[in-house]
Backbone as CSV, one residue per row, in Angstrom:
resi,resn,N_x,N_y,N_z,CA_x,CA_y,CA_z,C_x,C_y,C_z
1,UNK,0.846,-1.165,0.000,0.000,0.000,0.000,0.900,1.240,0.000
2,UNK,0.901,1.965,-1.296,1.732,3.140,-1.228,1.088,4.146,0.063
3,UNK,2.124,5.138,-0.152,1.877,6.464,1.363,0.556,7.167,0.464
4,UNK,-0.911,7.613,1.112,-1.246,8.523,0.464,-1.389,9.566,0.880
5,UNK,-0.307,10.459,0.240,-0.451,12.053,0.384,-1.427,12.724,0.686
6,UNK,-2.673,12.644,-0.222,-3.832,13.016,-0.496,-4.800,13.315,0.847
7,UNK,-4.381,11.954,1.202,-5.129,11.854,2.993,-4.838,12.316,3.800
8,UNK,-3.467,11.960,3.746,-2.385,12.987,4.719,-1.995,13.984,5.140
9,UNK,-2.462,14.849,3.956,-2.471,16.344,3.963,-3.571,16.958,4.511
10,UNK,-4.411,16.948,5.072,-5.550,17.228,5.295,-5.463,17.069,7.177
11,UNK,-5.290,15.680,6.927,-5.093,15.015,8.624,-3.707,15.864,9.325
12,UNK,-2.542,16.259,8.784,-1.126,17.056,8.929,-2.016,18.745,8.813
13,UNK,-2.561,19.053,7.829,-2.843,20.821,8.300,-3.563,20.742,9.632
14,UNK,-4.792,19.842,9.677,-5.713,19.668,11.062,-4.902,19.530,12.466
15,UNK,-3.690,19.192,12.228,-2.513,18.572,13.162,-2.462,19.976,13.643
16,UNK,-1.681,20.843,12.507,-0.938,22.089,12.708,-1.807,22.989,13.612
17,UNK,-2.708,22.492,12.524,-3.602,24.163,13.224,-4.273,23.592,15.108
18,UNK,-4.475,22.693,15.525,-4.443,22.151,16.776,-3.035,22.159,17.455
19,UNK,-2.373,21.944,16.861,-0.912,21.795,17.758,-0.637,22.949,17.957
20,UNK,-0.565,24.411,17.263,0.083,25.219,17.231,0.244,26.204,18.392
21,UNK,-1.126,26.177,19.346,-0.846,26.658,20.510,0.193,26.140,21.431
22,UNK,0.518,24.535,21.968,1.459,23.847,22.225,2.597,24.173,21.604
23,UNK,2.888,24.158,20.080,3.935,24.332,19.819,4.860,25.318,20.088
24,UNK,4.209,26.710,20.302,4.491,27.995,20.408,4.578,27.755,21.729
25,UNK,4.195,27.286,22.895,4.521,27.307,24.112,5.543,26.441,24.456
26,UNK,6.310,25.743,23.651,7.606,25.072,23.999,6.759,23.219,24.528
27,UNK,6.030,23.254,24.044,5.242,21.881,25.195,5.241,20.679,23.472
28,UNK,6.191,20.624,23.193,6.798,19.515,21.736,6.422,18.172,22.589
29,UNK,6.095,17.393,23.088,6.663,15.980,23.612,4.704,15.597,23.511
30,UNK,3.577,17.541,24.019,2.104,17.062,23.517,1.804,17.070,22.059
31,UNK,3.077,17.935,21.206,2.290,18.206,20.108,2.733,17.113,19.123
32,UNK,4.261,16.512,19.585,4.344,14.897,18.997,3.405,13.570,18.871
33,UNK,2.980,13.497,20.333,1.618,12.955,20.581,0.656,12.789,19.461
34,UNK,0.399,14.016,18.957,-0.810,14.169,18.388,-0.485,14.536,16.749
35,UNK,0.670,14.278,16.698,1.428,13.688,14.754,0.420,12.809,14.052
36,UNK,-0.352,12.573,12.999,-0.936,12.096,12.457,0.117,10.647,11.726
37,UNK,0.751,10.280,11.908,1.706,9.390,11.669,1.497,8.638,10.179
38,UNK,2.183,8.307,9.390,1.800,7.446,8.324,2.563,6.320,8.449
39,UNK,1.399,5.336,8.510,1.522,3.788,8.492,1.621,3.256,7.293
40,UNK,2.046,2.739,6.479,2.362,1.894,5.757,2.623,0.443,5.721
41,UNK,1.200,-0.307,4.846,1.290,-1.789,5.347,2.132,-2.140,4.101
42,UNK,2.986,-1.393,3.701,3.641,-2.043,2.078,5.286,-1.275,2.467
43,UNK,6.281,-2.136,3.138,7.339,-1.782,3.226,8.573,-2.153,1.990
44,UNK,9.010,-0.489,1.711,9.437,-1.125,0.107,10.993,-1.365,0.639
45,UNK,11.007,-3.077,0.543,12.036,-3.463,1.202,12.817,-4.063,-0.340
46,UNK,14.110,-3.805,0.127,15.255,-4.605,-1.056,16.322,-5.399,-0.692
47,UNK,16.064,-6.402,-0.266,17.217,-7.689,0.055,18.503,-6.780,-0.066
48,UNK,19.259,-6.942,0.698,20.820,-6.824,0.072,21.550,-7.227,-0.727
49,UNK,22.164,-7.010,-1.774,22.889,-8.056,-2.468,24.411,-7.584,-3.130
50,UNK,25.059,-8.608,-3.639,26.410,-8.082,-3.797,27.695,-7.901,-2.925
51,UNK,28.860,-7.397,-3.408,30.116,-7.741,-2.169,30.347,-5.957,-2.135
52,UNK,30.061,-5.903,-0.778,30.342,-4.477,-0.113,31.828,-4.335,-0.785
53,UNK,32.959,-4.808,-0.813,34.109,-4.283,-1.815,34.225,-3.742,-3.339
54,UNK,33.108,-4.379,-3.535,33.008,-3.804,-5.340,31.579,-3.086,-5.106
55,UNK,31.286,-1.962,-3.865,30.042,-1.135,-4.206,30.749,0.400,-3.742
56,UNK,29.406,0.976,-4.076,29.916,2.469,-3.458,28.462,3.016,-2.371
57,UNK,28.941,3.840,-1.853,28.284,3.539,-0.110,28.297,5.361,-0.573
58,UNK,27.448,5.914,0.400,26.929,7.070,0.519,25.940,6.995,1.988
59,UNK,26.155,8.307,2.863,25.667,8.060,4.249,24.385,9.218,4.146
60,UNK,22.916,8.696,4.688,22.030,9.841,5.068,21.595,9.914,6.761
61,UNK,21.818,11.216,6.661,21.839,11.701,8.421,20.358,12.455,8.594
62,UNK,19.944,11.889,9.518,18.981,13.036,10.472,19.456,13.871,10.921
63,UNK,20.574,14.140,11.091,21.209,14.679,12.478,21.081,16.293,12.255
64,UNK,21.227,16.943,11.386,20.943,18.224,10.996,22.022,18.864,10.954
65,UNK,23.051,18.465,10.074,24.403,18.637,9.886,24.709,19.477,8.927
66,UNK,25.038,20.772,8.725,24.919,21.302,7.488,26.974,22.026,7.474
67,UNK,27.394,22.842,6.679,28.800,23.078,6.261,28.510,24.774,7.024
68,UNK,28.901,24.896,8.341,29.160,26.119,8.425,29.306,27.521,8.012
69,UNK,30.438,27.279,7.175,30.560,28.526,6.300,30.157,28.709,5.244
70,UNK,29.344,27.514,4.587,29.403,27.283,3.114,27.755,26.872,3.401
71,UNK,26.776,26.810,4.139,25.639,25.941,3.870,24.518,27.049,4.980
72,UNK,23.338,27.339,4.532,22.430,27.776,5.438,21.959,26.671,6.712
73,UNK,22.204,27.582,8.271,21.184,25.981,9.008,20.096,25.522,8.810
74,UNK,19.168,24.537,9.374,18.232,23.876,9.024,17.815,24.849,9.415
75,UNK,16.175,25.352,9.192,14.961,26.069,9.915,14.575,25.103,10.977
76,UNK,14.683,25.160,12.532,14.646,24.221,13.821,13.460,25.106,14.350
77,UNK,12.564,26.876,13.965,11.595,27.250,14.399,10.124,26.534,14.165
78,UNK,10.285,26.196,12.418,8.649,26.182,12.192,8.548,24.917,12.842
79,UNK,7.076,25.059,12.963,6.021,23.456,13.596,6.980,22.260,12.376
80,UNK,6.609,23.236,11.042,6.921,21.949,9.698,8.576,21.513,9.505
81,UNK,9.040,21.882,10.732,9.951,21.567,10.258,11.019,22.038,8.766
82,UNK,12.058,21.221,8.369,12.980,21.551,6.881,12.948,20.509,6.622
83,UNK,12.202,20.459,5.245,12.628,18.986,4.630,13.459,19.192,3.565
84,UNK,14.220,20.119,3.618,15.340,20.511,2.613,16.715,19.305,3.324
85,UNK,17.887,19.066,2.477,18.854,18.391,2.651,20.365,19.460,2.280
86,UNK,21.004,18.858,3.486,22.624,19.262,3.162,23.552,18.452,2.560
87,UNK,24.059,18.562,1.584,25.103,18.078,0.531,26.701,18.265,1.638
88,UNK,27.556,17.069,2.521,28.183,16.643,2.918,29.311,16.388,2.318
89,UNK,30.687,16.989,1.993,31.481,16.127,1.210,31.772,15.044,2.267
90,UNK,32.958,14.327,1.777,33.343,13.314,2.293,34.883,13.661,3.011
91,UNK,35.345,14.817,2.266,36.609,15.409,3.124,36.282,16.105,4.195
92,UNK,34.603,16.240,4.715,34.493,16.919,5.710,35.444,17.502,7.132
93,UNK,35.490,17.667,7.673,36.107,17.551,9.116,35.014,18.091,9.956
94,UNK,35.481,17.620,11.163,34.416,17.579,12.085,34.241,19.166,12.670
95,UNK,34.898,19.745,12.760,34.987,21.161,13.121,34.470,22.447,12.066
96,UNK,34.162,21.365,11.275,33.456,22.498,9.896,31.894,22.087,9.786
97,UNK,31.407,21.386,10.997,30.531,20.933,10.622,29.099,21.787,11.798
98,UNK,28.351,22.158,11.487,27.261,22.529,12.744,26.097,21.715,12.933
99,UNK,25.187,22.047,13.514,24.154,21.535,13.977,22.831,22.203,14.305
100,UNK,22.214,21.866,13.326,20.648,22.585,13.363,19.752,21.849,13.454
101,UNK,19.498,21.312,14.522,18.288,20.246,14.782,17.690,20.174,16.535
102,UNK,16.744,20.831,16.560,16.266,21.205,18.042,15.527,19.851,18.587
103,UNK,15.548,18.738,18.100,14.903,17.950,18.999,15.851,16.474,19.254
104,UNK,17.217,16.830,19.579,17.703,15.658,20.648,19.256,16.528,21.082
105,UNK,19.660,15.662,21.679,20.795,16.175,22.507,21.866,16.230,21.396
106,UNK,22.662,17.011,21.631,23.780,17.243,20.629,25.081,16.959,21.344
107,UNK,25.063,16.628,21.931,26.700,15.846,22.895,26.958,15.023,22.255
108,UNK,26.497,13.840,22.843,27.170,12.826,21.881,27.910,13.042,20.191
109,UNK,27.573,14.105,19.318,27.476,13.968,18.175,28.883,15.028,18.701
110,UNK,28.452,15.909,19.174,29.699,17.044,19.298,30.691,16.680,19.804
111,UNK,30.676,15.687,20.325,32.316,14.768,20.909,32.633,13.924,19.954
112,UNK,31.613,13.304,19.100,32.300,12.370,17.570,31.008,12.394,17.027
113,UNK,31.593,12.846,15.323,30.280,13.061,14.857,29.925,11.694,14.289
114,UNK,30.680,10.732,14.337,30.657,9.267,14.113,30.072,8.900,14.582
115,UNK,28.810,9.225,15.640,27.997,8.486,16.322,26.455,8.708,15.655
116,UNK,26.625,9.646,14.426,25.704,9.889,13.844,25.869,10.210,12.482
117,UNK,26.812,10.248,11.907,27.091,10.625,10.034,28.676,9.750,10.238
118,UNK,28.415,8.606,10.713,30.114,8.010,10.282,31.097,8.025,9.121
119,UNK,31.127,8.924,8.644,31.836,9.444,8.052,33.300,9.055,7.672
120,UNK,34.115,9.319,8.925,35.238,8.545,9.159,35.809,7.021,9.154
121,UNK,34.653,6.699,9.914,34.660,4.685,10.196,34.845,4.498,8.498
122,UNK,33.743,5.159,7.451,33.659,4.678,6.598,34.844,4.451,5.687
123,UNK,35.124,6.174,5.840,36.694,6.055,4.840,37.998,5.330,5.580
124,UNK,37.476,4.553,7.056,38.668,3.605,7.283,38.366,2.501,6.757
125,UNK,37.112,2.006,6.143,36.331,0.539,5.575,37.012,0.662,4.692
126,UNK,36.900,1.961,3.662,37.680,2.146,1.955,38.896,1.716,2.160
127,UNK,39.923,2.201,3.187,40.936,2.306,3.121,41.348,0.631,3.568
128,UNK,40.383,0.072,3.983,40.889,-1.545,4.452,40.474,-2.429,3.385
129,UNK,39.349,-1.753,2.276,39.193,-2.518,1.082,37.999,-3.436,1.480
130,UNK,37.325,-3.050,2.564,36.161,-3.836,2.933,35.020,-3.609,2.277
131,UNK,34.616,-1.976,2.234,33.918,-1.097,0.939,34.664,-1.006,-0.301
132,UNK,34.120,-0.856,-0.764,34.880,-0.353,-2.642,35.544,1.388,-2.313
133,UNK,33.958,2.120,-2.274,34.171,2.838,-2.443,33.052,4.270,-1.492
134,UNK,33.950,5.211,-0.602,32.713,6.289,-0.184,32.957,7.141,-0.965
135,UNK,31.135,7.291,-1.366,30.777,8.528,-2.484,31.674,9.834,-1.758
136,UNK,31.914,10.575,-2.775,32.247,12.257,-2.708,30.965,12.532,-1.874
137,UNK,29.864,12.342,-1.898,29.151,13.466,-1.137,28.001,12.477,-0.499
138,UNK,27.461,12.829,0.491,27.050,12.469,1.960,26.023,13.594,2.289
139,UNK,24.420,12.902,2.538,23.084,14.098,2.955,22.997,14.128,4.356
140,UNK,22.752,15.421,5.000,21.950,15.498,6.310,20.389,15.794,5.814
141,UNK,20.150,15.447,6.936,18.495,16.042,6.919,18.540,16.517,8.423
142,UNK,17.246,17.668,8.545,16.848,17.565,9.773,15.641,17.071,10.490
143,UNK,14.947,17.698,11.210,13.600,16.806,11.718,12.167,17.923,10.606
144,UNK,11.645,16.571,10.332,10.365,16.552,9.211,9.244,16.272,9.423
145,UNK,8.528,17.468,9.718,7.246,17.313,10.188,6.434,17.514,8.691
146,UNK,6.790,17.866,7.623,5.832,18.116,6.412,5.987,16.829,5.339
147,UNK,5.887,15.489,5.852,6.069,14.362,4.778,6.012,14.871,3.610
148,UNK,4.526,15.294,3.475,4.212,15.850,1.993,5.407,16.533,1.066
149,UNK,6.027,17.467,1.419,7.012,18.244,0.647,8.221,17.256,0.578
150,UNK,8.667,16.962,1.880,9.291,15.200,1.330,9.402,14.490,1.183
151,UNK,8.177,13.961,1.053,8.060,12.859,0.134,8.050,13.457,-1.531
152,UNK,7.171,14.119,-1.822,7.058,15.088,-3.249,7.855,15.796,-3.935
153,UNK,8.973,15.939,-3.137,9.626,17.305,-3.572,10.921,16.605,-3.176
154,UNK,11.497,16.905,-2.017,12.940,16.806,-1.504,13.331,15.063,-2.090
155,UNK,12.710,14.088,-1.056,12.879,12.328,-1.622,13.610,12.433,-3.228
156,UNK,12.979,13.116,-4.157,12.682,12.704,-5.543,14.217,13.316,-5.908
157,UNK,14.701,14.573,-5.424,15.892,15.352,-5.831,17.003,14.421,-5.204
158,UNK,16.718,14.304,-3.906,18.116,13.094,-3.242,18.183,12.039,-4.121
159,UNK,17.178,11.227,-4.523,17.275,10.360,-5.137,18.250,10.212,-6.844
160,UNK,17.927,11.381,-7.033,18.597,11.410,-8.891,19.770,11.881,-8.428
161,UNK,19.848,12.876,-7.328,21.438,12.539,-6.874,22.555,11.716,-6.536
162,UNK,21.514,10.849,-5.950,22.205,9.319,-5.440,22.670,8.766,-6.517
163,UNK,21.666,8.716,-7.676,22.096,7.875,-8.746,23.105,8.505,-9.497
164,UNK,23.221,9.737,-9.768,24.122,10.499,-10.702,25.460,10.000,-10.495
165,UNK,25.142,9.781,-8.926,26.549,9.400,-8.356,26.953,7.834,-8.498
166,UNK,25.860,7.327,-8.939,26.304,6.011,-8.846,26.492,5.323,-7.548
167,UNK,25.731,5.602,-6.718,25.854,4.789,-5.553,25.181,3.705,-5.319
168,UNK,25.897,2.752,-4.705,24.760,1.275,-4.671,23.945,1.400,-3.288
169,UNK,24.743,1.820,-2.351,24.140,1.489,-1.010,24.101,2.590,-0.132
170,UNK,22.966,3.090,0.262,22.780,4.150,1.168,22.602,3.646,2.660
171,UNK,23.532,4.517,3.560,23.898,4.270,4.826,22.732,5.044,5.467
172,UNK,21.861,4.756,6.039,20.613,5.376,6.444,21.307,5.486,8.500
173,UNK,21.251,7.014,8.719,21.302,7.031,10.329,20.326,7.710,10.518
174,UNK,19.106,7.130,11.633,18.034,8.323,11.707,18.606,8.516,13.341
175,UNK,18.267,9.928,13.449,18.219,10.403,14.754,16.624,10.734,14.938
């Protein structure tokens, strides 16, 4: 059973416009509660296949990781959230990296960002020949309260990116 938008959108504005007193008062943990959630009894699942040495690997982050000097932060005000994505190289360093995502703790990540965009581990896999290969470039996301726009909009652009690049296997970290 695909996601339907159609339904969703309707049940998500009804959300907003009820949540929004909560939201504006800092009280997130009632207005999560009351997320219209999409269930899906059709999980589009794909076996694994192939030898992780002859693929190429690419990592997607929740974490809300964007390039400091070079990248706008996520929007962490609206109810809807950003379902926009940050383009990651792979020469990153950790000190060029920020954090725009208001709903979990940022310690852990700010002492190694490997606990959430492994980044590093990965290019030690390349370098041991266990992976083939990590893509040049690596997505954050942040937290997504508007499915609709990504599923419709943002999903569809990551995706022809992924492929441009030729990547076989996407490293999925949700925070």
């Amino acid at each position: 059973m695909p996601i339907d938008l159609d339904k969703f959108k309707p049940a998500y504005d009804k959300w907003v416009e009820e949540s929004m007193p909560d939201y504006l008062a800092g009280n997130v943990k009632e207005v999560i509660k009351k997320y219209p959630l999409i269930v899906s009894g059709d999980v589009p699942w794909t076996a694994y296949s192939g030898s992780p040495s002859e693929q190429t690997f690419a990592i997607v982050t929740s974490g809300g990781f964007y390039l400091k000097d070079r990248q706008p932060p996520f929007d962490t005000v609206s109810i809807h959230g950003d379902p926009s994505f940050r383009e990651i190289p792979r020469t990153v360093r950790p000190d060029e990296l920020g954090i725009a995502h208001a709903h979990y703790d940022h310690s852990l990540a700010e002492q190694d960002i490997n606990v959430i965009f492994p980044i590093q581990r990965f290019i030690e896999l390349e370098r041991e020949n266990i992976v083939g290969r990590v893509a040049d470039t690596h997505y954050s996301f942040s937290y997504v309260n508007d499915a609709v726009s990504l599923v419709a909009e943002t999903v569809p652009k990551l995706i022809s990116r992924v492929k441009a690049a030729k990547v076989d296997v996407l490293f999925m970290v949700p925070v």
